[in-house]
C-alpha positions in Angstrom: 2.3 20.1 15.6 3.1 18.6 12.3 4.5 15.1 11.8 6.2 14.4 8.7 6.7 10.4 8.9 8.6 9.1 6.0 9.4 5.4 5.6 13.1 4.7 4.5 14.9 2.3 2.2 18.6 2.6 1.0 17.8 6.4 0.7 21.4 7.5 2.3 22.1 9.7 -0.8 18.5 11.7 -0.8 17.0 11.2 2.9 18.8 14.4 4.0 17.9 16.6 1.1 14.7 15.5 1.9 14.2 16.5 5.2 16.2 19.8 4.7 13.9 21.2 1.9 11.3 19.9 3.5 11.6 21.5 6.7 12.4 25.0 4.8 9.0 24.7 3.1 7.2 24.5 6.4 8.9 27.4 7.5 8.1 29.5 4.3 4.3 28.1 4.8 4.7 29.7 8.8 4.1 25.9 10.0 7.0 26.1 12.4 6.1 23.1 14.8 6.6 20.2 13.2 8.8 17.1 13.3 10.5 14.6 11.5 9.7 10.7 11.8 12.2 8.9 9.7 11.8 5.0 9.6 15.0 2.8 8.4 13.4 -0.2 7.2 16.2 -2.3 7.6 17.9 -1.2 4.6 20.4 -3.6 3.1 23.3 -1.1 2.6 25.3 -2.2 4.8 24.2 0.0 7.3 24.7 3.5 5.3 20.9 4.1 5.6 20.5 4.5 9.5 24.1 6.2 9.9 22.7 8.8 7.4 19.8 9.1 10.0 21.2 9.0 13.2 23.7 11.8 11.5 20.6 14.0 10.5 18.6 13.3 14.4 21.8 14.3 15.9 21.9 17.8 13.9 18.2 18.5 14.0 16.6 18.2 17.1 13.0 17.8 15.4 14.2 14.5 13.9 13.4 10.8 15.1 14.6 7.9 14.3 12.7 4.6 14.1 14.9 1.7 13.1 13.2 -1.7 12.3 15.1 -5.3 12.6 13.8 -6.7 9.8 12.6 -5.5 6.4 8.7 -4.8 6.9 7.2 -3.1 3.7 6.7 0.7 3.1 3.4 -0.1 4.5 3.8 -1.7 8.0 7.1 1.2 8.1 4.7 4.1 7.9 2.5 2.2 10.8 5.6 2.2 12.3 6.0 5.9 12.0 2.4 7.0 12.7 2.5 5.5 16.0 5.8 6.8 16.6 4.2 10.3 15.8 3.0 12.8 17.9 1.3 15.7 15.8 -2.2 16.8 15.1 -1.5 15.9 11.4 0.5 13.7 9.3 2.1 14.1 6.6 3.5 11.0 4.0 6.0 11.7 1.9 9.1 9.7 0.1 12.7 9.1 0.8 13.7 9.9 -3.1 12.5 13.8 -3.6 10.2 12.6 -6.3 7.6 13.6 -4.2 8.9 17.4 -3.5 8.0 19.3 -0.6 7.4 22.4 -2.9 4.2 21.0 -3.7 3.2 20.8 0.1 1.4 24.1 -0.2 -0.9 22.7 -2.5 -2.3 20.3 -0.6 -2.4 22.7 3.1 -5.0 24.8 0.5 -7.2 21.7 0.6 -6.6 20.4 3.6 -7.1 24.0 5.3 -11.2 24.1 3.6 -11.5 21.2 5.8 -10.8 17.8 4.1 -9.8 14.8 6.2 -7.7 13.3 3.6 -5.7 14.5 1.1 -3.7 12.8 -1.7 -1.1 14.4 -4.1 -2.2 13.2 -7.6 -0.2 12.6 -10.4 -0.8 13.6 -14.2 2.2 11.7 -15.1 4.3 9.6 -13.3 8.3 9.4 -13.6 7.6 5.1 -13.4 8.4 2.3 -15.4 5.9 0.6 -17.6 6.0 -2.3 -15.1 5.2 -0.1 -12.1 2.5 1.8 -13.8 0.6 -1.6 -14.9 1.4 -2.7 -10.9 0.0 0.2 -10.0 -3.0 0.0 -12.4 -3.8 -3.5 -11.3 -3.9 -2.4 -7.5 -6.2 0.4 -8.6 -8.3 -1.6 -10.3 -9.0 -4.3 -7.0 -9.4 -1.4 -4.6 -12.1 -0.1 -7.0 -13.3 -3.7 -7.3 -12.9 -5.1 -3.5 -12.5 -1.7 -1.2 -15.3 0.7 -3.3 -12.3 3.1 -3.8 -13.8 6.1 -5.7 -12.5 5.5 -9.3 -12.0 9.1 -10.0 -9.7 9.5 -7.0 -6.3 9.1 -8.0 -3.5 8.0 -4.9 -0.2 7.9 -4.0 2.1 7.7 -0.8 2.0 11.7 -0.4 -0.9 13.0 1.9 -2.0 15.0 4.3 -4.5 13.2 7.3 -6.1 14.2 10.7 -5.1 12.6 13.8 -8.6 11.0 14.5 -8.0 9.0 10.6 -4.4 8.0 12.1 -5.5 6.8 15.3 -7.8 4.7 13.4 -5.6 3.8 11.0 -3.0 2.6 14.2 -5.7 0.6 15.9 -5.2 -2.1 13.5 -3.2 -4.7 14.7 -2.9 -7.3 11.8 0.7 -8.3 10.5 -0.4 -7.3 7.1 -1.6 -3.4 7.0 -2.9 -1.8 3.8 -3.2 2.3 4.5 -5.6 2.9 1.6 -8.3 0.4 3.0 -7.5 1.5 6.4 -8.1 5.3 5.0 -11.3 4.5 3.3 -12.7 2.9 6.3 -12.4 5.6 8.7 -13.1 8.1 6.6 -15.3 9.4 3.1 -13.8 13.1 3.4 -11.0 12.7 1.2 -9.7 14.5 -2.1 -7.2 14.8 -4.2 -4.5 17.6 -5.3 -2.6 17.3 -8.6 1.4 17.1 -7.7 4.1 17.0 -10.3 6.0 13.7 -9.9 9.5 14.4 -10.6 12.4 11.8 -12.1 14.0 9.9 -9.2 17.3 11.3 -8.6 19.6 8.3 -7.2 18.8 4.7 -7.3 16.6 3.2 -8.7 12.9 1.6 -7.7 12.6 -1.2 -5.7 9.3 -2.5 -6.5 9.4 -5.7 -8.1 6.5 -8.5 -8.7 6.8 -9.7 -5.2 5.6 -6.0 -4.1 2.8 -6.3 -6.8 1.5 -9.4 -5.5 2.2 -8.6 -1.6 0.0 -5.3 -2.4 -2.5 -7.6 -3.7 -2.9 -10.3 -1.1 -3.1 -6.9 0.9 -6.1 -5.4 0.1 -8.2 -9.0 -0.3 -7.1 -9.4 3.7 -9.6 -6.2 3.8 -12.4 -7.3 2.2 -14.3 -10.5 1.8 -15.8 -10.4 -1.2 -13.1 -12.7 -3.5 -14.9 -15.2 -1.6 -17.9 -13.8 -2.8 -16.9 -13.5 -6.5 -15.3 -17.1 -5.8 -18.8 -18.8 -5.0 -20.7 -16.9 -7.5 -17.9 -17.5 -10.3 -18.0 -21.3 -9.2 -22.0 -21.2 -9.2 -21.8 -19.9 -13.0 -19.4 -22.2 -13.9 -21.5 -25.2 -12.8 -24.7 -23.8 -14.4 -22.4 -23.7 -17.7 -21.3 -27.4 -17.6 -25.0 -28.5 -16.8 -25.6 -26.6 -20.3 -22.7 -28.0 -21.9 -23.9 -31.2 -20.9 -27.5 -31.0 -21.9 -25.9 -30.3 -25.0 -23.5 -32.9 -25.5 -26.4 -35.7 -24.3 -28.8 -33.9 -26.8 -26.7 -33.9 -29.9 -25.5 -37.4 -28.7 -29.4 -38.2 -28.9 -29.8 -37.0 -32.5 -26.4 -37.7 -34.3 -25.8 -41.3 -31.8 -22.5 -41.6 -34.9 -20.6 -39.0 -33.1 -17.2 -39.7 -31.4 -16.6 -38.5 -27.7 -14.8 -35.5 -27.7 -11.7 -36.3 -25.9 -10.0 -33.0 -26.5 -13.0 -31.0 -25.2 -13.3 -33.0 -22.5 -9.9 -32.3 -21.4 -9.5 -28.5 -21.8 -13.2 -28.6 -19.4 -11.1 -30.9 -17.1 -8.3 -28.4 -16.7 -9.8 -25.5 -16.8 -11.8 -26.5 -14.3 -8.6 -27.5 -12.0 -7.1 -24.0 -12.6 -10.3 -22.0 -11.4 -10.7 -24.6 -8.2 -6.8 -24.1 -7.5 -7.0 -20.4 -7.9 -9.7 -20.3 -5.8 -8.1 -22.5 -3.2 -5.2 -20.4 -2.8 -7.4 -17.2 -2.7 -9.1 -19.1 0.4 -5.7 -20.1 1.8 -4.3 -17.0 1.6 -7.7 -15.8 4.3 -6.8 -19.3 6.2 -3.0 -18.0 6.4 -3.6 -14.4 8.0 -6.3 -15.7 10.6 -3.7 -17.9 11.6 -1.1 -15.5 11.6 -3.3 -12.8 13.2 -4.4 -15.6 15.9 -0.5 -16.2 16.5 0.1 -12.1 16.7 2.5 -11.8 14.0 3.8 -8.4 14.7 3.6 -5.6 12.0 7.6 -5.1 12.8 9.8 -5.1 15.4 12.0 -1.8 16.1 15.3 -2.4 16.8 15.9 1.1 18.4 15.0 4.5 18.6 16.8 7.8 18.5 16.4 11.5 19.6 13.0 10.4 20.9 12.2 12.5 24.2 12.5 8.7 26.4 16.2 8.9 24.9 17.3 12.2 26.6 
C-alpha cells in the first residue's frame, strides 16, 4: 500500500487535478494500492478548500480527508497526515502541481535499488527571489546545526519507508521539522533531479514569518546555537581584554590622548545587540520546554472523512 499524504492550503482550484493525475501515474507504474491522505489545513477561503475535498473523498473511495481546526504549518499538516496513513510507503507531494506526479517514476527507480529516503531535486526552481534566499538560508543552518549533507539538495517531494515515518511520528513536540526528523532516523537517503514546474493558480504563501518559523524550527533540533553562543561570547571577551590592553597601553605611552567616547559606545552596543540576540536564541529553547512541558499539541483535527471508522 502506497500513501500519498499531501498537506493542503487554499488549493480548491488544483487539489483535484492533483490527485487525478496522480492516481493515473500509479496506475501506469502498476502500483495499484495506494491511497490518498489529503490534509485541509484550515484554509482561509471561506471554506472552498475542504468542500473541494470532501467532493473528491466522496468520488474516490481511496481518498481521506484530514481536516485541522486551526492553521498548523505544512509541517505539523504532513505529521498530521503520516499518522493518518496507513501504507508501507509515503509519498509527499504538493497541492499546486508544481511538483508533478509524472516525475514519480523517477524517484520509484531509486527508491526500488533500496534507498530509505528519497528527495526530488530541483535544477531550477519556479520561486521568487525572496523564497529562494528563504530557502538558501534554511539550507545553510541545517548544514550548519543538523549536519545535513551539503550536496543533498531537498524539497517537500519524497519518497520514505514506514520504519523512517514511524519515527518521524514518534515525536511529540508542538513544533516538528521533517528534515531533522529524517536525518535522525536515517543516513540512507538520496536525491533524484525533478523538474519544478510554474505554479498554476495562486500564488505562494510563504512569507518572512514562514522563514523565521522554519528557523526557530530546526534550532529546537539541535543544541549547538548555544554552543556557537558561549563560544562566540568567549571570543568576544578575549577581544575586549585585547582592546583594552591596548587602550591602557597607548594611554601609557601617549597619556595626551582624549577618551574615545565614540568607540566606546559602538563596543557598548554592539555588545547589547550580541547579548540580546543571544538572549532570545536562549528564550526561544526556554519557550518550547515550556510548551512541550504544557503538551502543546502539533494540531487538533476537526474531523475526518471516508476514513474506514466513518463507514
Amino acid at each position: 500500500m502506497y500513501s500519498i499524504v499531501i498537506p493542503c492550503y487554499k488549493s480548491a482550484g488544483t487539489i483535484e487535478t492533483v490527485v487525478s493525475e496522480t492516481a493515473k501515474e500509479m496506475d501506469n507504474m502498476g502500483r495499484h494500492e495506494y491511497e490518498f491522505i489529503l490534509v485541509n489545513d484550515c484554509s482561509p477561503d471561506g471554506g472552498a478548500t475542504i468542500k473541494k475535498l470532501r467532493e473528491i473523498a466522496t468520488e474516490r473511495n481511496y481518498v481521506r480527508v484530514v481536516d485541522l481546526a486551526r492553521n498548523s504549518g505544512q509541517h505539523n499538516a504532513m505529521m498530521a497526515g503520516l499518522r493518518a496513513a496507513s501504507g508501507e510507503v509515503f509519498i509527499s507531494m504538493d497541492d499546486d502541481m508544481q511538483t508533478r506526479p509524472s516525475e514519480l517514476h523517477k524517484m520509484f527507480r531509486a527508491f526500488d535499488e533500496g534507498y530509505d529516503v528519497v528527495y526530488g531535486a530541483y535544477p531550477e526552481k519556479k520561486e521568487s527571489m525572496f523564497r529562494r534566499f528563504g530557502s538558501w538560508v534554511n539550507k545553510m543552518c541545517a548544514v550548519v546545526f543538523l549536519g545535513r549533507p551539503k550536496e543533498l539538495k531537498t524539497s517537500s517531494f519524497w519518497i520514505i519507508r514506514k520504519y523512517v515515518r514511524d519515527s518521524i511520528i514518534s515525536y511529540e513536540g508542538a513544533h516538528s521539522y521533517l528534515l531533522g526528523l529524517i536525518l535522525r532516523s536515517t543516513s540512507s537517503i538520496t536525491q533524484v533531479e525533478v523538474e519544478h514546474f510554474e505554479r498554476e493558480i495562486g500564488a505562494s504563501g510563504y512569507t518572512l514569518r514562514t522563514l523565521l518559523r522554519l528557523w526557530s524550527n530546526i534550532i529546537g533540533f539541535t543544541v549547538k546555537p548555544l554552543r556557537l553562543a558561549m563560544q562566540g561570547g568567549m571570543l568576544i571577551s578575549t577581544i575586549s581584554v585585547i582592546f583594552a590592553l591596548g587602550i591602557f597601553i597607548r594611554k601609557l605611552v601617549h597619556p595626551s590622548i582624549d577618551p574615545g567616547w565614540s568607540s566606546i559606545m559602538v563596543a557598548i552596543f554592539f555588545s547589547l545587540g550580541v547579548e540580546l540576540f543571544f538572549i532570545g536564541m536562549i528564550g526561544e529553547y526556554i519557550g518550547r520546554t515550556y510548551m512541550h512541558i504544557n503538551k502543546e499539541p502539533q494540531y487538533i483535527v476537526k474531523a475526518k472523512y471516508n476514513f474506514d471508522e466513518d463507514k
